[in-house]
N, C-alpha and C positions, 0 to 999 in steps of 0.2 A: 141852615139858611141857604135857600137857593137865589143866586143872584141872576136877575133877568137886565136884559140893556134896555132901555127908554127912550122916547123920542128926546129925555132932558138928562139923558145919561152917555155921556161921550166913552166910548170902548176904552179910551184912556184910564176913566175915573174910575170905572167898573173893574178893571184890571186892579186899580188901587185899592178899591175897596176888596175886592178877591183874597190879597196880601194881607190886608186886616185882619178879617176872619180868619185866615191859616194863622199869623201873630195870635190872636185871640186865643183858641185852642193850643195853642203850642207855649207848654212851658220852656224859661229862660232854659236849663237845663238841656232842654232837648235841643234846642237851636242850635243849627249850623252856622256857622259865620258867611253864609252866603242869608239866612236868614234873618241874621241881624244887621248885616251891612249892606244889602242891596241897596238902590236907591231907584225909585221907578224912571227909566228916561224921559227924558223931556220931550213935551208933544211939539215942539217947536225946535228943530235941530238948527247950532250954531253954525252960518253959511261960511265962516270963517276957518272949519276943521272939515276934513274930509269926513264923509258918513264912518262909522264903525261896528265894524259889523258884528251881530248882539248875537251871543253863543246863547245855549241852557246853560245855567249856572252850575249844575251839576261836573258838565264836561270841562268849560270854562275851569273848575277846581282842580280837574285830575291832576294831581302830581307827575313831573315829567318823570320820565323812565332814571333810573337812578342809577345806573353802571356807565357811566360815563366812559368812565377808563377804561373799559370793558369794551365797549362798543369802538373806541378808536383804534383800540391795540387789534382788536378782531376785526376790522376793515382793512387795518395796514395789512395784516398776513393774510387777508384772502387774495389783496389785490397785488401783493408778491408771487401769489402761485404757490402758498403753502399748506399742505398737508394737516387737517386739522382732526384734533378728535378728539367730538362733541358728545361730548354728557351732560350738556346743562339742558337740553329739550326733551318729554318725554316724546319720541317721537319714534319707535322702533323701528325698524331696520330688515325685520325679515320678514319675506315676501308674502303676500296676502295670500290664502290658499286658493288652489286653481280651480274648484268649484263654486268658491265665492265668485272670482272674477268672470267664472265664464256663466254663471245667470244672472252676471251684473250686463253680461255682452247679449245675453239672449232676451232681458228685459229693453232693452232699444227700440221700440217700435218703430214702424215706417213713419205712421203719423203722432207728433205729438199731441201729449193733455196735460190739461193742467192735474196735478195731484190731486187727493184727498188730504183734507188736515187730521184726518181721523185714521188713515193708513187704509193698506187692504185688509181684506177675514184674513186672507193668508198669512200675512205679518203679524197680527194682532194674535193668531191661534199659534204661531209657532212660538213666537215670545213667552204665552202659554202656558206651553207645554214646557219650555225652558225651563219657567220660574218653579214649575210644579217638579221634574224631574231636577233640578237643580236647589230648592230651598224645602221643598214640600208642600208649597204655598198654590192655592187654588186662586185663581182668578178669572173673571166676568170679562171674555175678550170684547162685549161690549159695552162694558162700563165702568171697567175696572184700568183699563188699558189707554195708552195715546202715545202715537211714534213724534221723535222729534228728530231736526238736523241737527244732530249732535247734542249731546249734553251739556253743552258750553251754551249755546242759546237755548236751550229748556231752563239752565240754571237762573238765567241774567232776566227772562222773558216770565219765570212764574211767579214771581212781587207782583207784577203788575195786576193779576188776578184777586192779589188778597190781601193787598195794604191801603189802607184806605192814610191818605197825606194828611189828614187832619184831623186825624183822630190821636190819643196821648198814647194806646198803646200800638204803634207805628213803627216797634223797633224790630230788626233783623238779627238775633243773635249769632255768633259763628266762632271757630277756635280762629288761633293766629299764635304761630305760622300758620298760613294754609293759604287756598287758593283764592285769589284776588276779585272773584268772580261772585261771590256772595256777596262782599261792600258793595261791587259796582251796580248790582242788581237790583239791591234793599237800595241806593242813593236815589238811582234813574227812577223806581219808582214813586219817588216822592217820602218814602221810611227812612230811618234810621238807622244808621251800622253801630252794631254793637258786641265789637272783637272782645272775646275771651279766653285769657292766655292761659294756652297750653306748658305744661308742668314734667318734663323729662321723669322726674320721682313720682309723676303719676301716670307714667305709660304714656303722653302724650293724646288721654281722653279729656276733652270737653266737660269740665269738673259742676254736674247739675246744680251746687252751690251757689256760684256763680251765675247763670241767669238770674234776672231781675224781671220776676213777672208780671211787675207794673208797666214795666214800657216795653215790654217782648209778644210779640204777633206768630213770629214762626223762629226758628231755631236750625239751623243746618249741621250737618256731622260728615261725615267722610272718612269712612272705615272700610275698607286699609286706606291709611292716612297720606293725603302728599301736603309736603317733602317726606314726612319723619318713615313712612313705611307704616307707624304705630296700625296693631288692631284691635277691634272690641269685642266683649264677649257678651255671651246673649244673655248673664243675668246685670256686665252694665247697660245693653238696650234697654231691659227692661226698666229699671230704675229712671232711664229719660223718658221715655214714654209714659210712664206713672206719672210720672211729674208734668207730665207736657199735657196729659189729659187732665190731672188736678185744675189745675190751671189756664185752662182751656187756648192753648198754643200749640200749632201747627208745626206739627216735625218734618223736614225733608234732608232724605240721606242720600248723599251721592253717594253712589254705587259703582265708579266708575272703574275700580280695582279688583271688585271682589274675584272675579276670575283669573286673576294672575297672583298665584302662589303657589308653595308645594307645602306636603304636609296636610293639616286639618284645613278646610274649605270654611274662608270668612261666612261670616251670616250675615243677613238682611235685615232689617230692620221689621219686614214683612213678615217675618218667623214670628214678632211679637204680637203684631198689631196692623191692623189697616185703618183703624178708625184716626182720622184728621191725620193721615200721613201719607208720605208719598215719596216714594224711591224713585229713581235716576238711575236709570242703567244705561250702559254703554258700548258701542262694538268695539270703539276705536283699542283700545287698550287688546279687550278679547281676543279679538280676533285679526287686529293687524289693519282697521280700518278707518287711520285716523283721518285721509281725503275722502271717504264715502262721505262723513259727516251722516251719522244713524245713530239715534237712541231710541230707549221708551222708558215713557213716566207709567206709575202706578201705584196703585192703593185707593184709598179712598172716593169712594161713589162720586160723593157730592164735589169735591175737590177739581176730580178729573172733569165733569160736568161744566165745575167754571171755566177751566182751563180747555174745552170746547170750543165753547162761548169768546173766547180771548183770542187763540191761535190764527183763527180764519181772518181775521184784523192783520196780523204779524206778516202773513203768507211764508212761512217757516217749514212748510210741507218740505220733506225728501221727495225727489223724483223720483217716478213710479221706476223706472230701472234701479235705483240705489235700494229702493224696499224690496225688492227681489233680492237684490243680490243677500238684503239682512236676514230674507226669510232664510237663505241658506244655510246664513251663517246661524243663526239660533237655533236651527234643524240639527247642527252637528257638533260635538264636543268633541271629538279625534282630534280635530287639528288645535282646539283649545290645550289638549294635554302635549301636544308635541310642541307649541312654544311654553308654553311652562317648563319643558324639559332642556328648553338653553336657558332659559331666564332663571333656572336655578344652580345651570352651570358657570353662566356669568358670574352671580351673585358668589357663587362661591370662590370664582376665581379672584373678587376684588377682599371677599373677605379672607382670604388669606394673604393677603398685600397689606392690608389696611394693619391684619395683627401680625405681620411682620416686621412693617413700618412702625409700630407702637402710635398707631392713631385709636382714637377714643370713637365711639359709632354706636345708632341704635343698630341691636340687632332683629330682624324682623323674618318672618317666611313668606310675605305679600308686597305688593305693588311690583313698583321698577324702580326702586328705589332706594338709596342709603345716605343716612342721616349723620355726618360724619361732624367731626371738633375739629377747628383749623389748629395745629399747633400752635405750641403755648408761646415761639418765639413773633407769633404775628399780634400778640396783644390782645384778642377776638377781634383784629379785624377780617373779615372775611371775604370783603370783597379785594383788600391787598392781595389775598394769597390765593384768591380766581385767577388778579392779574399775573401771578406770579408762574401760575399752572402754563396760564394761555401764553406767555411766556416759553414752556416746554412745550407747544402746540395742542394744547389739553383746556377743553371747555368742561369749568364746572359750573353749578348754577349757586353764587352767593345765597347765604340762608336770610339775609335781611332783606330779599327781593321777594320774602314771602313774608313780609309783615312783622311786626312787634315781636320779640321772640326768638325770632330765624337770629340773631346776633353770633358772631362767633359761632356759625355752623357752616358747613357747605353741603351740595346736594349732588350726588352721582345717579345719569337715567343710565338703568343699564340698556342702552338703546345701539351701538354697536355694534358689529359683528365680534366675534368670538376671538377671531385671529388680531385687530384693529383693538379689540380689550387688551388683549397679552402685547402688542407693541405700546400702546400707553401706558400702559402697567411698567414697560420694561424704562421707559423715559422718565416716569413718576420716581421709581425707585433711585434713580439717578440723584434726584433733589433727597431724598432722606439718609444717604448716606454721609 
């Protein structure tokens, strides 16, 4: 039903009626409590209150930030002049490689332009070449391919492409713990969040059981996992993917870790399948470029196609010098392998603290990440024993700031330097004795 305004239809009533129709379609069930309690404002505002000013009800809902204690204790000691060291941000620490930065410096033109949404051939072909020398996977750099500013706005920006807000099956499915950016994406677009809890006894995989393919549209994954590290292997891709085409639901897998591990080299989801799928991949992690803000989406013909159609609206293009500098980065895997070669010195620096201390932890060979039990004398409270860390000048990230689940976990980014790990480590140990 398309509703048109009239010369005997006021924007107000038409708005009203807009809300019916979405009510109509949408089962009690699915309703958000922004959909059952709205109330339309009044076209005649009371001259006796000041105006108020009218959010989206989506943003209006967000939950305030929830480490309270966290954020006070961590303002008082910045603004003492103390010495802090932070693991709760994945945010690493060593230096982006010098041929990245210097054809980020040589892409600077005198005169600027406005970007492409669609990238250069040059970004599009090295990506490429990537995917193909790195998964085995052939792709159509023009049609198979699409650069974005970061993964983080590809993530939150591709619901809007492909959920339609009034239709029953409008839901977003995604694991939790995990990252916060799947709910916000599927709400903003007018869909559904529909978290499914992740299971330690089961590797910490998105358990295909669990979706509900009466109200699921597309389905998000994230292998190697954050927080937990967890990985997946290509005969469970397969099993999602069966079932996601059964059922005709849209798989999209960030990709945003695969290249940081040692050992066997995560897979892609694109090893299994390209048909109604689409991967997220990332520099930031890779290659050390979390301020460039550079990814690229891909898979699916048709998909990429909408997400064409969509982006140019966004204005989300990377600047033509940031895509240089990605062409770089995806041209070369050397300096890939030389940060994986601290990121597993790290790792193993805190894993032998963690099994010295007798702390309980996933063990993993991917992301930046570890998935650790707060001791048993903190009850599972988790964010007590962040305050307790930050306390010893040590930021960890509480496990329930990632959702349902994260309870009684905390989260270490091996993001540090090496030397600044072994002094935290040596402050940490202090408390377990």
């Amino acid at each position: 039903m398309i509703l048109r305004p009239s010369s005997k239809t006021s924007r107000a009533a038409l708005s009203r009626r807009a809300f019916a129709v979405r009510d109509e379609y949408t089962p009690c069930r699915n309703q958000t409590r922004y959909e059952r309690d709205t109330k339309i404002p009044s076209e005649q505002p009371n001259p006796k209150r000041s105006p108020r000013l009218l959010l989206n009800p989506v943003l209006a809902e967000l939950p305030a930030y929830p480490l309270v204690r966290m954020d006070e204790r961590r303002r008082d000691l910045e603004e003492r002049g103390a010495k802090l060291f932070d693991f709760g941000t994945g945010d690493p620490r060593e230096p982006t490689d010098k041929k990245i930065r210097q054809a980020l410096i040589d892409g600077v033109l005198e005169v600027s332009r406005y970007p492409s949404a669609t990238g250069t051939k040059e970004l599009r072909e090295a990506f490429v070449n990537f995917m193909l020398r790195r998964h085995s996977v052939r792709l159509d750099p023009e049609t198979e391919v699409l650069p974005a500013a970061g993964s983080k706005e590809a993530i939150f920006h591709a619901p809007l492409a492909f959920i339609h807000p009034v239709h029953e099956r409008r839901g977003i499915s995604y694991g939790t713990p995990g990252y916060p950016v799947y709910e916000r994406g599927a709400l903003f677009a007018g869909g559904e969040a529909l978290p499914v809890k992740l299971r330690k006894e089961e590797g910490f995989l998105l358990p295909v059981r669990d979706i509900d393919p009466a109200r699921t549209r597309a389905v998000w994954v994230n292998y190697p996992h954050n927080p937990t590290g967890a990985t997946a292997t290509l005969q469970y891709i397969e099993e999602l993917a069966n079932f996601c085409r059964e059922h005709d639901i849209l798989l999209f897998s960030d990709e945003c870790y695969n290249d940081v591990y040692s050992g066997d080299p995560p897979p892609s989801v694109l090893e299994i399948t390209k048909e109604r799928t689409l991967a997220f991949v990332s520099l930031s992690k890779r290659s050390g470029m979390t301020g460039y803000r550079s990814a690229m989406m891909a898979g699916d013909p048709e998909l990429i196609a909408a997400l064409k159609k969509l982006r140019p609206s966004i204005g989300a293009a990377s600047p033509g010098f940031v895509q240089q500098a990605a062409t770089a980065a995806w041209t070369d895997d050397a300096h890939v392998n030389e940060r994986n070669r601290t990121f597993a010195a790290k790792r193993a620096l805190f894993e032998s603290f963690l099994e010295r201390a007798g702390f309980r932890y996933t063990s993993t060979n991917a992301s930046l990440y570890l998935w650790v039990e707060v001791p048993k004398e903190y009850g599972g409270d988790d964010e007590a024993y962040a305050v307790r860390l930050l306390d010893e000048r040590i930021i960890v990230a509480p496990g329930s700031s990632f959702g349902p689940g994260g309870e009684g976990y905390f989260r270490i980014a091996l993001v540090p330097a090496i030397q600044e790990c072994e002094e935290a480590i040596a402050r940490w140990e202090g408390l377990t004795e």
